[in-house]
C-alpha positions in Angstrom: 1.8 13.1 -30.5 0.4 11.4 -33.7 2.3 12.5 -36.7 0.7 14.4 -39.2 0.4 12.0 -42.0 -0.8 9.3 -39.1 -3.7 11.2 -38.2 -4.5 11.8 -41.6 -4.7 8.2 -42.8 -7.0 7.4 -39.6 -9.2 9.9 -40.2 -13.2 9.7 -40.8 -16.5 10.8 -39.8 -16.7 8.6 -36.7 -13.4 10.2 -34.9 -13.9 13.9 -36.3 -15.0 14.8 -32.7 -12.1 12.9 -31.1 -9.2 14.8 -33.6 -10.4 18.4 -33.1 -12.0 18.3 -29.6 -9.6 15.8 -28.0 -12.7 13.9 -26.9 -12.7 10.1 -26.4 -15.5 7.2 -28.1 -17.5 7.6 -24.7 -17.8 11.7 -25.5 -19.0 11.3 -29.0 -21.3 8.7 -28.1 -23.4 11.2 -25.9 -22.9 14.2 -28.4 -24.7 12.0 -30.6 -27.2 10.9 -28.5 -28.0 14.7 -27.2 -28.1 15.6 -31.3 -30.6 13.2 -31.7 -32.6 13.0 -28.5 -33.0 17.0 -28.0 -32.6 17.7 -24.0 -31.9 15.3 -21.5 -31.1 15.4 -17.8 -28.1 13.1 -16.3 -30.3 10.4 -15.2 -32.1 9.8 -18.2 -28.5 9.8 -20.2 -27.2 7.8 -17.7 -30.2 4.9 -18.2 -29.6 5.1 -21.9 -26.0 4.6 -21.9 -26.2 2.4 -19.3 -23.1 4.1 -17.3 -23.0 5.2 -14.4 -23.7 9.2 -13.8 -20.5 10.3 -12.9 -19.1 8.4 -16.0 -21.5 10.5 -17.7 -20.8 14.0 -15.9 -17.2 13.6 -16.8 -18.3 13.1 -20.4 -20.9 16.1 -20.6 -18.0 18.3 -18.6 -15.3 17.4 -21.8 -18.1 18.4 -24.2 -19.1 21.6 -22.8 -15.5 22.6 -22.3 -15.3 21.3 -26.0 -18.0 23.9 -26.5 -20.0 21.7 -28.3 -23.0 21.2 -25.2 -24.6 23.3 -23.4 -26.3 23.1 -19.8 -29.5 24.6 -19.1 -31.2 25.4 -15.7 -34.5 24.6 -15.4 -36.5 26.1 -12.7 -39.5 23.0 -10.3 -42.2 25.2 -10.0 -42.6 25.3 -5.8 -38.9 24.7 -5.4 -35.5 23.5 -6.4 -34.0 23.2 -10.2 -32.5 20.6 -12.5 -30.4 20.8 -15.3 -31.0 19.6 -18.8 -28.0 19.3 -21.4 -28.3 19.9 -25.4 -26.3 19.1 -28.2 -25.2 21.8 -30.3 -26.3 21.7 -34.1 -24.1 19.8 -36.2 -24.3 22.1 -38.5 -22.6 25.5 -35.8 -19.9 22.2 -34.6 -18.9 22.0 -38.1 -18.5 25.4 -38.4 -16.1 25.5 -35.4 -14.5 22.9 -36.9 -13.8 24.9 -40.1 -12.6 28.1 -37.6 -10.0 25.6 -36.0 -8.9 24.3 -38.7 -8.7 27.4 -40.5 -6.2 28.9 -37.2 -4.1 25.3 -36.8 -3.5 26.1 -41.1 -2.0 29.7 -40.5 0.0 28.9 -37.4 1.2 25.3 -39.3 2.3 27.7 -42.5 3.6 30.7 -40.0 5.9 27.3 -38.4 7.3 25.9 -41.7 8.0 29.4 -43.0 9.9 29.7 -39.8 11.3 26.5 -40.6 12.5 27.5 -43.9 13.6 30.7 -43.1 16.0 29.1 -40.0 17.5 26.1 -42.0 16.6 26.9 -45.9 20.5 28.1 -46.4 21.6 24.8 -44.5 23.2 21.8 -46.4 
């Protein structure tokens, strides 16, 4: 675990994602591209990024479970279905973001209150 004051002097726009979604270079690399190219199926990620589509599928699986893609089915007319993935907004990430870091503040304060409270009296 990074300490505290570590992950603060590392941080900037580029590794947000990483720090509060625990998501590696690859991960933010197709959140971006999905913010910016709208929907996209596997293959066509896959031929962008030039990886391989199972590279790819464990990336889109972090950033759904992140909560910050989403999957859509789409139906072939005469048959069969394909799935297409977006990027949420930037704008609704950031906001989950804020909620996060909102809920890791309150538990960090509850935790050095407890802190005190245990070892304050100690010399």
């Amino acid at each position: 675990m990074k300490s505290i004051k570590e992950a603060i002097s590392r941080l900037n726009c580029d590794n947000i994602l990483e720090c509060f979604f625990g998501l590696n270079q690859s991960d933010v690399s197709l959140y971006f591209l999905l913010l910016s190219s709208g929907e996209m199926k596997i293959d066509e990620i896959s031929r962008v990024l030039k990886k391989a589509e199972n590279s790819v599928y464990r990336s889109l699986q972090k950033l759904m479970l992140a909560g910050i893609v989403i999957r859509e089915k789409k139906i072939i007319e005469g048959g069969g279905y394909f799935y297409v993935y977006k990027a949420l907004p930037a704008r609704e990430v950031a906001e989950e973001m804020r909620k996060l870091l909102s809920a890791w503040n309150r538990k960090m304060v509850e935790a050095i209150e407890e802190f005190e409270r245990k070892y304050g009296g100690a010399r």
